[in-house]
C-alpha positions in Angstrom: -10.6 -14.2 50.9 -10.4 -12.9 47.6 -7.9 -10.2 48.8 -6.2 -13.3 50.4 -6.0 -14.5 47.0 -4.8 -11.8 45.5 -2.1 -11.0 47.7 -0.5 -14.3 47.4 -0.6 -14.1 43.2 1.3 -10.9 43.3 3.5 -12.0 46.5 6.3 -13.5 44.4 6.2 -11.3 41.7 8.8 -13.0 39.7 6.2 -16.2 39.4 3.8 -13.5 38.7 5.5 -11.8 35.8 6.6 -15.7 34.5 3.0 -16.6 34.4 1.2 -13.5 32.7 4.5 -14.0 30.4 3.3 -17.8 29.9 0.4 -16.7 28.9 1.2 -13.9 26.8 3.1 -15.2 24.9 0.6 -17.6 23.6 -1.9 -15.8 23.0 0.3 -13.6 21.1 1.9 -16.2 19.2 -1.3 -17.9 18.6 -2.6 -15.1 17.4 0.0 -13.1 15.5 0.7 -16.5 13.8 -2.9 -17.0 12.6 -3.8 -13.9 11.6 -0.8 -14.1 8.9 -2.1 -17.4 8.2 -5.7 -15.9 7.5 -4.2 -13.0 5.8 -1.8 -15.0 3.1 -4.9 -17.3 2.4 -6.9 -14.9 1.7 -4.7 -13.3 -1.1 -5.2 -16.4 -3.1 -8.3 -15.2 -3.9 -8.5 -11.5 -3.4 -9.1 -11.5 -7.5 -12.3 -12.9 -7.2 -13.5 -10.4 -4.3 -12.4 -7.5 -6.0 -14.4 -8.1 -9.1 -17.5 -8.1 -6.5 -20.8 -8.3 -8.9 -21.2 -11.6 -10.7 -23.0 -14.4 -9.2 -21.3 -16.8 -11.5 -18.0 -17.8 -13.3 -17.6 -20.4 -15.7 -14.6 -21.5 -17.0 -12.3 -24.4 -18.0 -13.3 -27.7 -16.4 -10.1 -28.5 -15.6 -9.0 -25.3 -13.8 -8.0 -25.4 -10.1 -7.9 -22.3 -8.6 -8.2 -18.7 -9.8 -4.7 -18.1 -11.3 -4.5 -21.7 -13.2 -5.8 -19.8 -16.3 -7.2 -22.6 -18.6 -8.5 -20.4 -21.8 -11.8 -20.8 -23.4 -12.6 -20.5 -27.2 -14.4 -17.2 -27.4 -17.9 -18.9 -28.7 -18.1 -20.1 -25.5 -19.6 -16.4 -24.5 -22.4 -16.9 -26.7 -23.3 -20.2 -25.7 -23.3 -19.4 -21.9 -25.8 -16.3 -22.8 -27.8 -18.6 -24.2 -29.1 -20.6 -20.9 -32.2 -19.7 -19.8 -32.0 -17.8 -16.6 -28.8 -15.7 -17.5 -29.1 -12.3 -17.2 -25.7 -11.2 -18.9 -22.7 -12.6 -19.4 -19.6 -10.6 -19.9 -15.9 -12.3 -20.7 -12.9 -11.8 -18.3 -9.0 -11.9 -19.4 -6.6 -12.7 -16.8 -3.2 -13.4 -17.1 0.6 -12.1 -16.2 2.1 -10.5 -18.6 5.7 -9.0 -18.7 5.9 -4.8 -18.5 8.9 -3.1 -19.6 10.2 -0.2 -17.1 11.5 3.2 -18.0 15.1 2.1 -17.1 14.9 -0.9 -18.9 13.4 -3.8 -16.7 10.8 -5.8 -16.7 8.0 -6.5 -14.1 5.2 -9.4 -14.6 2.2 -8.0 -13.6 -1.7 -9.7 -13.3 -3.5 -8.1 -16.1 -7.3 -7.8 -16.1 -9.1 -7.3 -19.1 -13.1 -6.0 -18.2 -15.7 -6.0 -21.0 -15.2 -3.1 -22.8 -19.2 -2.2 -23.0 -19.8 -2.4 -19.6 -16.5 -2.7 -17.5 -18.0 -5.2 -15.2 -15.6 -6.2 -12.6 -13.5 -3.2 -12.2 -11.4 -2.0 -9.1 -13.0 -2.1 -5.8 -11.5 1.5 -4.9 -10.7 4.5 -7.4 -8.1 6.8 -6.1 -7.6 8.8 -8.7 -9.3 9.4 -12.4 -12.3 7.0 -13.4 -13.3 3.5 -14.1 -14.5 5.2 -17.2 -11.1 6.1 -18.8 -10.3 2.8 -19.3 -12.3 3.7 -23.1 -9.6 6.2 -23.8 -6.7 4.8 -26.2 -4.5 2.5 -24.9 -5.9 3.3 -21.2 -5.3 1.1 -18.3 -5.1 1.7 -14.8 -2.7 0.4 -12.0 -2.7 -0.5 -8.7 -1.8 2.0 -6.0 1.3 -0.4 -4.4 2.5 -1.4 -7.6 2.3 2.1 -9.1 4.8 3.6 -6.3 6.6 0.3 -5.6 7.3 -2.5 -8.6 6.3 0.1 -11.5 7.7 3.2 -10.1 10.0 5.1 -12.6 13.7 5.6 -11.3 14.6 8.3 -9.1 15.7 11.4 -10.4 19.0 11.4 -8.4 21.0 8.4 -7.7 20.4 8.5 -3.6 16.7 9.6 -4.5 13.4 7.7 -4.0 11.6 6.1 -7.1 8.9 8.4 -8.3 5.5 6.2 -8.0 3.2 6.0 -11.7 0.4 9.3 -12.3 -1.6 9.8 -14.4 -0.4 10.5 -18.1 2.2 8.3 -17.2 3.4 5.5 -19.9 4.8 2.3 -19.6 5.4 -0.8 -22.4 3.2 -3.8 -22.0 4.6 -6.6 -24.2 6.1 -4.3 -26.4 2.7 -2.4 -26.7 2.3 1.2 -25.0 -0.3 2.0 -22.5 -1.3 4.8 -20.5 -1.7 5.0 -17.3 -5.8 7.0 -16.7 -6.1 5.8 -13.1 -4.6 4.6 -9.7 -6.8 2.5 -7.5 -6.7 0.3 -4.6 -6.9 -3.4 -5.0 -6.3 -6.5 -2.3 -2.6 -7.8 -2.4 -1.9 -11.1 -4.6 -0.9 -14.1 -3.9 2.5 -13.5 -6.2 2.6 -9.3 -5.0 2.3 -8.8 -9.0 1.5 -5.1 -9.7 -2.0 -5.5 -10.9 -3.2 -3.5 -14.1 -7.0 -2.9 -15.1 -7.3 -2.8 -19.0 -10.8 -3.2 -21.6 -11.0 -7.2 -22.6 -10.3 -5.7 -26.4 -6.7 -4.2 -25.3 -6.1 -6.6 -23.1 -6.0 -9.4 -25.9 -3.7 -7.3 -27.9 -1.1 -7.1 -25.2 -1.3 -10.7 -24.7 1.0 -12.5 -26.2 -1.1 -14.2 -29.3 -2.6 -17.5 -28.4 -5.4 -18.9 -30.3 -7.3 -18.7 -27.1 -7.3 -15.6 -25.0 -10.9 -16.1 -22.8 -10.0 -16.9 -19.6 -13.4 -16.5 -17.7 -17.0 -15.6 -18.2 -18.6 -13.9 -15.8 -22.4 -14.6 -15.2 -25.3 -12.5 -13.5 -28.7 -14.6 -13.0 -31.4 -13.6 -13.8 -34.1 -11.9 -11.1 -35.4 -15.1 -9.4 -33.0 -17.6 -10.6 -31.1 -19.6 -8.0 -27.3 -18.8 -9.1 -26.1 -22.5 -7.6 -29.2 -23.8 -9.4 -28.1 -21.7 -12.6 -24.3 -22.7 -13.0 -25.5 -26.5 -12.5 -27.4 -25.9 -15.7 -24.6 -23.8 -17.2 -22.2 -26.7 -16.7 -24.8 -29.4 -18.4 -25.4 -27.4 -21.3 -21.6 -26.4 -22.1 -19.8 -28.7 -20.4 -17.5 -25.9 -18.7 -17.1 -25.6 -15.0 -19.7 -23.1 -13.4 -19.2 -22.3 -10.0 -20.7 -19.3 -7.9 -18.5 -17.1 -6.3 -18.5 -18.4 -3.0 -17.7 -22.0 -3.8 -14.6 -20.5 -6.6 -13.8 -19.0 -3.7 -14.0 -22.1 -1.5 -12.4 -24.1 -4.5 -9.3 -21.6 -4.9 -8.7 -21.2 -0.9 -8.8 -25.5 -0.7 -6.4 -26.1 -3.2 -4.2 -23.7 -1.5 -4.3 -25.0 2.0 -4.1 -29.2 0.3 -0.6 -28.5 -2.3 0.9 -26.4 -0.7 3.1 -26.0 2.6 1.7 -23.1 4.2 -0.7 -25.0 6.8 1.9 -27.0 7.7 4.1 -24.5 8.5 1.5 -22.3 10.2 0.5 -25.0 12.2 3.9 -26.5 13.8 4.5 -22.5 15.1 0.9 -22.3 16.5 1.3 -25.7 18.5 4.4 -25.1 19.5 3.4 -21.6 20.6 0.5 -23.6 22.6 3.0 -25.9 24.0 5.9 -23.3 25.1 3.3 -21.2 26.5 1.5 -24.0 28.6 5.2 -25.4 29.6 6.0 -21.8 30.9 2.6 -21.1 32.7 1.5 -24.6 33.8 5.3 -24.9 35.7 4.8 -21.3 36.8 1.8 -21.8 38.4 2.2 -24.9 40.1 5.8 -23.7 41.7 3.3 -20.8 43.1 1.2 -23.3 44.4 3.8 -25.3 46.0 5.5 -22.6 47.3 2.0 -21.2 49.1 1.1 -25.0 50.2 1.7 -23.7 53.9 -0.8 -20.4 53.8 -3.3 -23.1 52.0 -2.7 -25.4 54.6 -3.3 -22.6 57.2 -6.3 -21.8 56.0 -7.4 -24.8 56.0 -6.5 -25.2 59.6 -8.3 -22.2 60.4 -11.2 -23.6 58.7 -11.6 -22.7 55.5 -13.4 -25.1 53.3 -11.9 -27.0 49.9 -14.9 -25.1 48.1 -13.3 -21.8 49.2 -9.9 -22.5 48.4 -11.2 -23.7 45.2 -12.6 -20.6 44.5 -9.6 -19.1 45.8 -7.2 -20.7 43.1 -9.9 -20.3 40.0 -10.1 -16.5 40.4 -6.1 -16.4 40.6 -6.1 -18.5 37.2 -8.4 -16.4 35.7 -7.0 -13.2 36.2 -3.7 -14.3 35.0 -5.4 -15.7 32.0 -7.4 -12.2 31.4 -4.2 -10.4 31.5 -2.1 -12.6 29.7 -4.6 -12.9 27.3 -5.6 -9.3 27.0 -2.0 -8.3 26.2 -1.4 -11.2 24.1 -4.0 -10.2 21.8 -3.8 -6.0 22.1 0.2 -6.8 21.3 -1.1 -8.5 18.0 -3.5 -6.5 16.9 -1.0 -3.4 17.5 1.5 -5.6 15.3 -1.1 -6.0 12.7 -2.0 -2.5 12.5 2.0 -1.3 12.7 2.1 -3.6 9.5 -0.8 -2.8 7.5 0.9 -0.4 4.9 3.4 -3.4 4.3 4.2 -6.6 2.3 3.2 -8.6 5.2 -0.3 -10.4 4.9 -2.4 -9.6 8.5 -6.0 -10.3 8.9 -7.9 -10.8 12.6 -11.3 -11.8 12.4 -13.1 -12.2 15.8 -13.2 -15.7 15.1 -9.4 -15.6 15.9 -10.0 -13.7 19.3 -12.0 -16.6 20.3 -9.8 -19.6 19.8 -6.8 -17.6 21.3 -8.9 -17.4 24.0 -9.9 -20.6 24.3 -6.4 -21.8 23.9 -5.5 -19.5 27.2 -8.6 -21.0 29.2 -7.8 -24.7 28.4 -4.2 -23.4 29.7 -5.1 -22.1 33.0 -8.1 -24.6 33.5 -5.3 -27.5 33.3 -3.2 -25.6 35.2 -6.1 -24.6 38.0 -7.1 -27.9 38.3 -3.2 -30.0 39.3 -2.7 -26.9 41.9 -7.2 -28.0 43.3 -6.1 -31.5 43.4 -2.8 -30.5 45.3 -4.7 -28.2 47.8 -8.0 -30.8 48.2 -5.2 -33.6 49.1 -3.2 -30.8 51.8 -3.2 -32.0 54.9 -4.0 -28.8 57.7 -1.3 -30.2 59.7 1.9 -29.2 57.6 1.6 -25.5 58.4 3.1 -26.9 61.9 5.7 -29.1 60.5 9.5 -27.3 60.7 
């Protein structure tokens, strides 16, 4: 019977190819669509991955997110290496500063300014030179895209490509030179900003001069010490706002998703992927139930039970829904990987393959169950009428 079964799915192949397409096309969009989601969201807080290491950060109470940059007076380093259980505590600048190009233009990019004893927080990746040559004069180093994109110098011929930032290379940063002593490899911001590693000393200088320049501190607990446990204390004693990576992370990421319109936007295309998909497969797959009602009713008349063409119809939904779903979702990931080396945000964890999934199986469990009802309900007898 399940050769029966089969042979009637792929009978009308135009219904066929309408349902896998049904199906396919939401788990695609579903997919695709969330991914991009996933992958712009987490660019609002790539910064705070990439500088790995500390437990804690501490900062201005009323700062929102990781680029609301709130500055703190720099006593405030001494006071949070001062709580018991804190095993260092380095400062952090961060802040976008204007860089003047070769040809003339400027290009804001997200400078980072790492304690110049111990460089704490530097780039996740080293392509080329060291973490270490950020100590030689006026050293900074630059990310790989925004060395050969944003801060490339101009071609040397007027139909030529730009010629990407080395090392040696020099470039103005608020009127202040600085040379280039590494490329590495950073996650993409939120703003696609080139982003440029620099000492906290330097950093400051290129600034332009504010009488507060700290933007963070970054905290390492102590051996033993609880870091949730420790920035509770840290925030009693100072008054600032200590929060451990995670929750900055969770605190960025949620401000994010509540002011601004991407999860809206996101959203409407996922359900209206949902709903176009289920429209295109649900109809699909009832038209091929009503145009089989007379080899169900056969069957019955021969006597095949309601439990067999049960069975019958669930395998037919399910292999549609494999399919569909297996392209859907192979199609994506291709599209991901197709796009990796671009502008485009794409991330797919497996949690994604499981609510595509489970978007498909509510799909063709709807669907399988209006074709059961219409087959338990056939009357044997209508394979005779004309």
């Amino acid at each position: 019977m399940n050769r029966v079964a089969l042979r009637m799915l792929v009978g009308d192949l135009g219904k066929y190819v309408g349902i896998l397409f049904g199906l396919f096309l939401t788990s695609f969009l579903i997919t695709q669509q969330s991914a991009i989601f996933l992958g712009l969201m987490s660019r609002t807080y790539g910064a705070i991955t990439d500088l790995g290491g500390p437990d804690i950060w501490v900062m201005e109470p009323k700062v929102q997110f990781i680029d609301d940059i709130k500055p703190l007076a720099d006593t405030e380093l001494q006071r949070v290496r001062s709580i018991p259980g804190v095993a260092w505590a380095v400062p952090l600048y961060k802040g976008l500063i204007k860089a003047r190009l070769a040809n003339g233009n400027f290009q804001t990019c997200n400078v980072l300014g790492l304690d110049d004893a111990s460089l704490v927080g530097g780039p996740p990746v080293m392509l080329e030179g060291r973490l270490e040559d950020l100590r030689r004069a006026d050293g900074v180093i630059v990310d790989e895209v925004g060395a050969s994109g944003k801060l490339a110098k101009p071609a040397a011929t007027p139909d030529g490509k730009p010629v990407p930032l080395a090392i040696g290379d020099s470039l103005e940063l608020n009127d202040r030179r600085a040379i280039v002593v590494g490329i590495c490899r950073v996650s993409r911001t939120f703003q696609s900003n080139p982003v440029v590693y620099t000492t906290y000393g330097r950093a400051t200088a290129f600034a332009p001069r504010e009488r507060r320049l700290l933007s963070f501190v970054l905290v390492e607990a102590a051996a033993g010490q609880d870091p949730a446990e420790l920035a509770t204390r840290i925030s009693a004693a100072t008054g600032l706002l200590a929060l451990t990576r995670d929750d900055f992370i969770t605190m960025t990421y949620t401000y994010f998703l509540k002011y601004t319109g991407i999860p809206i936007n996101f959203g409407i295309a996922i359900v209206l992927a949902f709903l176009v998909g289920s429209a295109i497969a649900g109809l699909m797959f009832w038209n091929f139930t009503l145009d089989n009602l007379r080899h169900f009713g056969a069957l019955k008349a021969m006597g095949a039970s309601n439990g067999m063409l049960l069975r019958m119809i669930v395998l037919q939904a399910a292999l549609v829904g494999a399919l569909g779903y297996g392209m859907g979702v192979g199609v994506a990931a291709g599209f991901g990987a197709l796009t990796a080396t671009t502008e485009l945000a794409f991330r797919l964890p497996w949690q994604l393959l499981l609510i595509s999934g489970t978007a498909v199986t509510v799909i063709c469990t709807v669907s399988a169950l209006v074709c059961i009802i219409k087959v338990v309900r056939l009357e044997p007898a209508i394979v005779f009428k004309g």
